[in-house]
C-alpha positions as CSV (number, residue, x, y, z in Angstrom):
1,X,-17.5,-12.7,-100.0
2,X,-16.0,-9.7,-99.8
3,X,-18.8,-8.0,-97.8
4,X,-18.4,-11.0,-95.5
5,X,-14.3,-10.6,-95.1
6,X,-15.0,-6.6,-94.4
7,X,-17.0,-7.5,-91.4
8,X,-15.1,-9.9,-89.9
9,X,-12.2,-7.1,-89.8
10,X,-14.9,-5.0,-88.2
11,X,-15.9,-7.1,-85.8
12,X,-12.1,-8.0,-85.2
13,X,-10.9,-4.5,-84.9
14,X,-14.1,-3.0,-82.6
15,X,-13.3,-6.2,-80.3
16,X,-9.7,-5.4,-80.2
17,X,-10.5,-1.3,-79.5
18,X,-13.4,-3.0,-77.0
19,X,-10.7,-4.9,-75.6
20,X,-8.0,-2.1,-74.8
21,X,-11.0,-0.2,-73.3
22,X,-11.8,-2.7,-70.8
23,X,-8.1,-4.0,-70.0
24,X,-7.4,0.1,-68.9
25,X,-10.5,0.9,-67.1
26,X,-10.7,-1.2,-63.8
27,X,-14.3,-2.0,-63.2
28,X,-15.2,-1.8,-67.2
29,X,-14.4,-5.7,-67.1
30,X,-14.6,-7.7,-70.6
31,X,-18.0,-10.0,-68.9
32,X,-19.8,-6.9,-68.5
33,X,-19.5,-5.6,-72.3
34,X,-20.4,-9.7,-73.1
35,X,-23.7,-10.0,-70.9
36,X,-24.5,-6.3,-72.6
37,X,-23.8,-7.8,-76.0
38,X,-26.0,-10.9,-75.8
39,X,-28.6,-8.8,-75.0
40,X,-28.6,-7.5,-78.8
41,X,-30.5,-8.3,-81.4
42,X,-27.7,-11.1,-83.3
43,X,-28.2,-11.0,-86.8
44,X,-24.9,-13.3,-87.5
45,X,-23.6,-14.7,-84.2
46,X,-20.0,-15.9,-85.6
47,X,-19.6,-11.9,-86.0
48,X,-20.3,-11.5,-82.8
49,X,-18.4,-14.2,-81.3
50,X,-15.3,-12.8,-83.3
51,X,-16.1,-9.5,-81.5
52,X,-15.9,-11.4,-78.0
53,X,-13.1,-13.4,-78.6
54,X,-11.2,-10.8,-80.0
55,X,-12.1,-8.1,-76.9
56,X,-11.4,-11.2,-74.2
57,X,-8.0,-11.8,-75.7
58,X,-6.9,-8.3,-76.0
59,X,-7.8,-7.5,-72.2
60,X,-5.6,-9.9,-71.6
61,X,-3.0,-8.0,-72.5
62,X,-3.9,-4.5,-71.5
63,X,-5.5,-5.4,-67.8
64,X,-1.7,-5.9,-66.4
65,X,-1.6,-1.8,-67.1
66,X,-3.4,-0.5,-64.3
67,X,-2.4,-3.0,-62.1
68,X,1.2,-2.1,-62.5
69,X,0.9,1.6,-62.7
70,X,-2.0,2.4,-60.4
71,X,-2.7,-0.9,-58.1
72,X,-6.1,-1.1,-60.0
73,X,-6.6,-5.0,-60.3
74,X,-9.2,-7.0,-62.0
75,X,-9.4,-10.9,-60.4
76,X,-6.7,-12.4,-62.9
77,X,-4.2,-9.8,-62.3
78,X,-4.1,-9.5,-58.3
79,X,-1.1,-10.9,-57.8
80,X,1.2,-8.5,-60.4
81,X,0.4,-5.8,-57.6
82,X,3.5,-6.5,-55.4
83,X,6.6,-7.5,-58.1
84,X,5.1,-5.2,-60.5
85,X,5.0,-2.2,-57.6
86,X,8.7,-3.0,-56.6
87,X,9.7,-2.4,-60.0
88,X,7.6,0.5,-61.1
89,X,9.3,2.4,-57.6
90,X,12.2,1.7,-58.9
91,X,12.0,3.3,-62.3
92,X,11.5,0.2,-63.9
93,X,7.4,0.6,-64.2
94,X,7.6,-0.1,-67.9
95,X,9.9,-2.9,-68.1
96,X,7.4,-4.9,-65.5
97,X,4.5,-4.4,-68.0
98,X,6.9,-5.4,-70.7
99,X,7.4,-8.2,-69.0
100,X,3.8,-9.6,-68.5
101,X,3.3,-9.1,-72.5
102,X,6.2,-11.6,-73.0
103,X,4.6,-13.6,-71.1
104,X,1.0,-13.2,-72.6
105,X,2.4,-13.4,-75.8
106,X,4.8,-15.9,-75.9
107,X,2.2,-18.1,-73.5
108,X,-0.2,-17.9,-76.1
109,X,2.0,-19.0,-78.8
110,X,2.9,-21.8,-77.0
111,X,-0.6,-22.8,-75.7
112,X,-1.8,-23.1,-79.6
113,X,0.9,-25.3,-80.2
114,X,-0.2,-27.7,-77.3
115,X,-3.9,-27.2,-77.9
116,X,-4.1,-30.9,-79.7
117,X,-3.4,-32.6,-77.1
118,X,-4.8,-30.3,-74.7
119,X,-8.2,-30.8,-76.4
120,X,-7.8,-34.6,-77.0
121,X,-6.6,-35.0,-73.1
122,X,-9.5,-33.1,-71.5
123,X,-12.6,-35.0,-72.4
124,X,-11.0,-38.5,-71.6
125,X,-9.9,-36.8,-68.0
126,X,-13.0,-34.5,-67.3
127,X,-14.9,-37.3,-65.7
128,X,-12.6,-37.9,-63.6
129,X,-11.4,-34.9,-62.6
130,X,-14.4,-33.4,-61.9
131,X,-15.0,-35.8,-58.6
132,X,-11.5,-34.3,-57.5
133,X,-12.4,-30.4,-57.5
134,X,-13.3,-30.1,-54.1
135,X,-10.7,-32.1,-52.5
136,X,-7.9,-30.1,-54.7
137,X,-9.3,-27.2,-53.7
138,X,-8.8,-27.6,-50.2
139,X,-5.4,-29.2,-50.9
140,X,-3.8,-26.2,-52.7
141,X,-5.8,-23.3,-50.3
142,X,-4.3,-25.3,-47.1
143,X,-0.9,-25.8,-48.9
144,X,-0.3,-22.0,-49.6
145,X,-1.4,-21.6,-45.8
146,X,1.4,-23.2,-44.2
147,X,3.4,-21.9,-46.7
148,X,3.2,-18.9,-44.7
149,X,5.2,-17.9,-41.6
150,X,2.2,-16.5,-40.1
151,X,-0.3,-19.5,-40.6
152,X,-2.9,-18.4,-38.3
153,X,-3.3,-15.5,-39.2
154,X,-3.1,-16.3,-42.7
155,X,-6.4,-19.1,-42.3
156,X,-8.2,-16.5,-40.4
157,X,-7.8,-13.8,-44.1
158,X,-9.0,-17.1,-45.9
159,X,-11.6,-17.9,-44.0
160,X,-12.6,-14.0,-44.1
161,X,-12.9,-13.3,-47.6
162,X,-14.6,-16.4,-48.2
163,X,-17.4,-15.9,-45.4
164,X,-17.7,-12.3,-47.9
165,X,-17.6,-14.1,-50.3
166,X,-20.1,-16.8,-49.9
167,X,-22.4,-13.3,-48.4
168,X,-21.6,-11.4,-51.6
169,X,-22.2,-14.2,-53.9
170,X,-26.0,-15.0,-52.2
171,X,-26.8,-11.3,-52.4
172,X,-30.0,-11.1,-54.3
173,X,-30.2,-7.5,-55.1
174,X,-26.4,-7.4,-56.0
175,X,-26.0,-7.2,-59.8
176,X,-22.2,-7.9,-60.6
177,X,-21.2,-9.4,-57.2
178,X,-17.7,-9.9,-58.5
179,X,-16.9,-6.6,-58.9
180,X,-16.9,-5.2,-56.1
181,X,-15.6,-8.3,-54.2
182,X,-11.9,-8.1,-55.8
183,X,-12.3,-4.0,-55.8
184,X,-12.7,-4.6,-52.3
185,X,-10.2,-7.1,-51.6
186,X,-7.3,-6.1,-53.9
187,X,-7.6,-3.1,-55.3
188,X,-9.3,-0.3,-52.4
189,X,-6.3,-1.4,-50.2
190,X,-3.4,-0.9,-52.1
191,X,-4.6,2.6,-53.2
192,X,-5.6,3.8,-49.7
193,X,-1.8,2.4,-48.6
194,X,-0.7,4.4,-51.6
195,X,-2.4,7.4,-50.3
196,X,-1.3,7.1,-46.5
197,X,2.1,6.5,-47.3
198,X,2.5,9.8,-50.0
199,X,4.0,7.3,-52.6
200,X,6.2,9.1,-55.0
201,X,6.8,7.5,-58.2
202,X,10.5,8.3,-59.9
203,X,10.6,9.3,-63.3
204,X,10.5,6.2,-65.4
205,X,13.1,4.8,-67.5
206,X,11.9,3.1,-71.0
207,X,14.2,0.6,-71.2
208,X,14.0,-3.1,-72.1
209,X,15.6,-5.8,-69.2
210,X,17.9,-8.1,-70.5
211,X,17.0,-11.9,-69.6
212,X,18.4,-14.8,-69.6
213,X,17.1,-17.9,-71.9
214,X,15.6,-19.6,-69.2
215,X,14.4,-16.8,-67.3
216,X,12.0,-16.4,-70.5
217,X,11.3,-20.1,-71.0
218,X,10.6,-21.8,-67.5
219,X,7.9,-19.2,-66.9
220,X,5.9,-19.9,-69.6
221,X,5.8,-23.2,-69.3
222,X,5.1,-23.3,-66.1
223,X,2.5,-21.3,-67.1
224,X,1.1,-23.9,-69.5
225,X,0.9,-26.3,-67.1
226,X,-1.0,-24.1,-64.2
227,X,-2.9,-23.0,-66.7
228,X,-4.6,-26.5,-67.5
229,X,-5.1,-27.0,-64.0
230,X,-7.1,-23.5,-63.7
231,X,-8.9,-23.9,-67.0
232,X,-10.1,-27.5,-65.6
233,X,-11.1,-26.4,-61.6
234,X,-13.5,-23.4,-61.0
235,X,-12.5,-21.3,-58.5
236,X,-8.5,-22.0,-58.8
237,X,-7.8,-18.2,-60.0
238,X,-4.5,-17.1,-62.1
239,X,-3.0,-15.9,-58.7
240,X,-3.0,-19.6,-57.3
241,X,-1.9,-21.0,-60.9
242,X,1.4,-18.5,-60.3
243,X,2.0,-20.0,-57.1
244,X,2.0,-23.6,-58.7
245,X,3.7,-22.7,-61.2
246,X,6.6,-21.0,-59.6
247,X,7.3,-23.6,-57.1
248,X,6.6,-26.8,-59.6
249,X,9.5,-25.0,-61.8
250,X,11.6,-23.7,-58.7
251,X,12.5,-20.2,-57.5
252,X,12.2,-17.7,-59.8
253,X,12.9,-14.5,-60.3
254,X,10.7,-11.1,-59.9
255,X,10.8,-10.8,-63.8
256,X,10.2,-14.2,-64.5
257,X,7.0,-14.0,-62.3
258,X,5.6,-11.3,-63.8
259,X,6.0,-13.5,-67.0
260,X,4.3,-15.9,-65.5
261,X,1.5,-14.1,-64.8
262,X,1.3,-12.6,-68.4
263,X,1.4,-16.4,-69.6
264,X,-1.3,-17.6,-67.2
265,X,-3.6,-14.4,-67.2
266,X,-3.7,-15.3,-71.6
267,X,-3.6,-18.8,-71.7
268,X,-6.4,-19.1,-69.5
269,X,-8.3,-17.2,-71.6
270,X,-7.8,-19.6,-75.0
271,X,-8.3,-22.5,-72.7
272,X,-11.7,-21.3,-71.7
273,X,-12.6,-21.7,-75.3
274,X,-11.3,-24.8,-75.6
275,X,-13.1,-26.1,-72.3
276,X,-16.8,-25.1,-73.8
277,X,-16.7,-26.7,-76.9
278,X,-14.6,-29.7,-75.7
279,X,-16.7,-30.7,-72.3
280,X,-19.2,-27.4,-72.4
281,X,-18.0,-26.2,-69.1
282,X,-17.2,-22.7,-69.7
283,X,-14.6,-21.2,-66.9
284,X,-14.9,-17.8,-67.6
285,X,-17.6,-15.3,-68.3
286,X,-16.5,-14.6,-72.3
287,X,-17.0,-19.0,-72.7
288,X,-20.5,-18.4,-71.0
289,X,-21.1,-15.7,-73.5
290,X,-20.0,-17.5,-76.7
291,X,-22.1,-20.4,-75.9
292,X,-25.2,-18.2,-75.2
293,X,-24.4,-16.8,-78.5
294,X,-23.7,-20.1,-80.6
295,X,-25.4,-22.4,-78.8
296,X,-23.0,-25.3,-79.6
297,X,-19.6,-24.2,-80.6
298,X,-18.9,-26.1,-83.7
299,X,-15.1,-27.2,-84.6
300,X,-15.0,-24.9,-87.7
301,X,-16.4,-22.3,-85.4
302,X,-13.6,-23.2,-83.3
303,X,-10.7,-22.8,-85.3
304,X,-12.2,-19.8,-87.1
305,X,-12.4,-18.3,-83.4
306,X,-9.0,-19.2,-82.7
307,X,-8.0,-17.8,-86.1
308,X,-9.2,-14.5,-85.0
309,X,-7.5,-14.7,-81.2
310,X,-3.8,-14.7,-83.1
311,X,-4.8,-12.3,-85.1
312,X,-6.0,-10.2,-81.5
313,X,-2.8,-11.6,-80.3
314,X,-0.6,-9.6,-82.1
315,X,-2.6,-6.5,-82.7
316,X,-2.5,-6.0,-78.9
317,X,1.6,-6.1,-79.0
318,X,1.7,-3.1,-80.5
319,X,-1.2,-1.6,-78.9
320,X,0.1,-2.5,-75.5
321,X,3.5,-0.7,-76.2
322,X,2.4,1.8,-77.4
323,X,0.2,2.8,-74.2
324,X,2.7,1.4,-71.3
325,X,5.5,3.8,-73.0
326,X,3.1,6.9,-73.1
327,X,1.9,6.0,-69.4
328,X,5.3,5.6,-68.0
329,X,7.2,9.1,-69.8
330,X,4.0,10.9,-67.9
331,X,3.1,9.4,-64.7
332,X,6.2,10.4,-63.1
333,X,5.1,14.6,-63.3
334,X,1.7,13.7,-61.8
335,X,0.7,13.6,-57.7
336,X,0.7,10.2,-57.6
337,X,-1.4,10.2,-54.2
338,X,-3.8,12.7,-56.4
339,X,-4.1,10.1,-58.9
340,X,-4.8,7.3,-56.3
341,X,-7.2,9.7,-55.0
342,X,-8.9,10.2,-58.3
343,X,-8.9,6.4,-58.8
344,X,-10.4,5.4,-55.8
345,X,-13.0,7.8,-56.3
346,X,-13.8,6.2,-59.7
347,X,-13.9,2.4,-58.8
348,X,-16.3,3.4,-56.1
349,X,-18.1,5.2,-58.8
350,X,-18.2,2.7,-61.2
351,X,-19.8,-0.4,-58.3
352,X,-22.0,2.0,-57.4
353,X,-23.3,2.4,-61.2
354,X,-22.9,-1.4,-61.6
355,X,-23.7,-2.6,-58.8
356,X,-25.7,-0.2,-56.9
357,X,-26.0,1.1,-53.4
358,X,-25.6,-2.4,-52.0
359,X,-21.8,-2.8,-53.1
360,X,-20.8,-0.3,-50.8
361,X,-21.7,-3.1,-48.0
362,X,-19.2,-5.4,-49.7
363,X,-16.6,-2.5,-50.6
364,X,-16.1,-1.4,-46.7
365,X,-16.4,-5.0,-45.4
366,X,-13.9,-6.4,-48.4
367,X,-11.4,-3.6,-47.6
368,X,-10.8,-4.1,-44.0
369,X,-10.3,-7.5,-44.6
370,X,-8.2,-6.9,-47.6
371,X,-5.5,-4.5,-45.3
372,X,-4.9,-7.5,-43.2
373,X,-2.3,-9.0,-46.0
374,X,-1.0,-5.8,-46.9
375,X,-0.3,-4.7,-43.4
376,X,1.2,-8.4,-41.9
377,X,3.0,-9.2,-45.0
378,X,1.3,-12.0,-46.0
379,X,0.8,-13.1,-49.6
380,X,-2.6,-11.6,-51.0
381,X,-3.4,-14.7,-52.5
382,X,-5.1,-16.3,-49.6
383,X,-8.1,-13.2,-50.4
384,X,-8.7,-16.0,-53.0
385,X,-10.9,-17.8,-50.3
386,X,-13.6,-15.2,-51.6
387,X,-14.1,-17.7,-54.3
388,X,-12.5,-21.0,-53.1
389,X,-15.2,-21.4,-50.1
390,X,-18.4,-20.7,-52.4
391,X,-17.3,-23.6,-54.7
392,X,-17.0,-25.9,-51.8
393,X,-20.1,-25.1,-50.2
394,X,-21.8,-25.7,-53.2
395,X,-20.0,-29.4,-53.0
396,X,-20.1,-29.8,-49.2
């Protein structure tokens, strides 16, 4: 028994370390360590589903670091680039990442709570939702269109990125084709803009921004409720999610946004879990994994899994705090350009080694079309088509 206990704080505490590895290093993305991992020999696959669960939920945390801080973002944190920027060239670079672990946090708190009825609601509804998913799709991609002042132009950077990505998806010799798509898309633009434009970043102030009740509240449960919606239709990403979310629950606020997107970016991640055991649709990569490992996810497994997912939960609090305050007393007495520089460099490096020679087809082709948002001012989230019209060709 006690042999038993001292591994499952093992496999907790290497997932957690695997975890903060993967949320810091764009490119080194938590599907990647899972696919490696399934590969193993499993002597005891609850061990090793504890190590998954706990790395998944701890990058949940720790990915909205580089996307602050450097403009390095993985798929569920694209959309923190631009309120999390404004902030950061303020001075206020940690407060924004405090702000998306409130939001991860908290969201995750509350998502347990609701988890009951979240599990007894989604197998009486799956059937028929699941006849809706292309037609919502379409609803909520042409919706955020003519939300846009610039609606042409804004179809034409959907339509774009999902031409790539329907290329990029059907590219046989391309291992990994999601990794360079979003590089591409959302990351490699930002950083070359950072570079043009000889961004300086002020000296940082560590200091905690006071909000409101409801500033704290509304976003995470708006968060909730986008969150069921992405956990149930593929290829509705946490950026869209925000987007609901924000304008279901009115206006809000730069720092309730980035709570949002803490809230969503988490939530989505304990939802996935629920979704394979309750209807075996797995919506993200770590659900894949777990039900490659398991086979069937079993309801004790469940709640032991979950169990372990708190327990990641609040390790990654401190962890997180610990990091964003030594990141932001040091970036301001670095070249910032030189570290954009460095970065670029890097993610290029790591699709190459992923990926291989190919993804540098999809990293020139994704970054040309990614500079048309960040040049017209148009919201980054219509890059989403890179996944939106794959899904509906498979349907239409």
């Amino acid at each position: 028994m006690l042999l038993e206990a001292l591994q499952i704080i093992f496999a907790l505490a290497l997932g957690t370390l695997a975890g903060t590895i993967t949320g810091l290093i764009p490119g080194l993305h938590i599907n990647l360590i899972a696919a490696f991992t399934i590969t193993l020999a499993i002597d005891n696959p609850l061990l090793f589903a504890c190590f998954i669960v706990a790395m998944a939920i701890t990058h949940t945390f720790l990915d909205f670091l580089p996307s602050i801080f450097l403009g390095l973002p993985q798929e569920d944190t694209a959309l923190s680039l631009l309120p999390g920027h404004r902030l950061l060239l303020k001075g206020y670079g940690y407060a924004a990442a405090k702000l998306t672990l409130i939001g991860s946090f908290y969201g995750f708190i509350v998502a347990l709570i609701f988890l009951p009825l979240y599990f007894k609601f989604l197998p009486l509804a799956w059937p028929y939702l699941k006849k809706t998913v292309p037609f919502f799709l379409l609803a909520i991609s042409f919706w955020l269109i003519l939300k846009e002042n610039k609606k042409i132009l804004a179809l034409i950077t959907f339509l774009l990125s999902g031409a790539l990505g329907i290329l990029t998806l059907n590219f046989k010799t391309l291992s990994q084709p999601l990794l360079p798509l979003f590089t591409s898309l959302f990351g490699l633009p930002l950083l070359f803009l950072s570079i043009k434009n000889k961004v300086k970043i002020k000296k940082q102030k560590i200091v905690e921004l006071k909000l409101k009740r409801s500033e704290g509240i509304k976003p995470v449960f708006a968060g909730l409720l986008s969150s069921t919606l992405v956990s149930i239709y593929p290829a509705l990403g946490p950026g869209q999610a925000a987007i609901i979310g924000s304008d279901l629950f009115g206006k809000l606020s730069t720092r309730s946004f980035l709570i949002l997107l803490g809230s969503i970016n988490t939530i989505v991640m304990l939802f996935s879990f629920i979704s394979a055991y309750a209807i075996n649709k797995p919506r993200t990569g770590i659900a894949v994994a777990l039900l490659n490992i398991l086979g069937e996810i079993t309801l004790k497994q469940l709640l032991f899994l979950l169990v372990i997912a708190f327990l990641a939960a609040c390790f990654s609090v401190f962890i997180f705090i610990f990091i964003a305050k030594k990141i932001a007393r040091n970036i301001g007495k670095i070249n910032y350009s030189f570290l954009c520089l460095i970065s670029l460099i890097f993610i290029i490096a790591i699709n190459l080694f992923v990926s291989g020679v190919y993804s540098l087809i999809i990293l020139a082709t994704g970054f040309f079309i990614g500079l048309i948002p960040n040049i017209k001012g148009l919201r980054r989230i219509h890059l989403m088509g890179c996944l939106v019209l794959p899904v509906l060709s498979f349907y239409f």
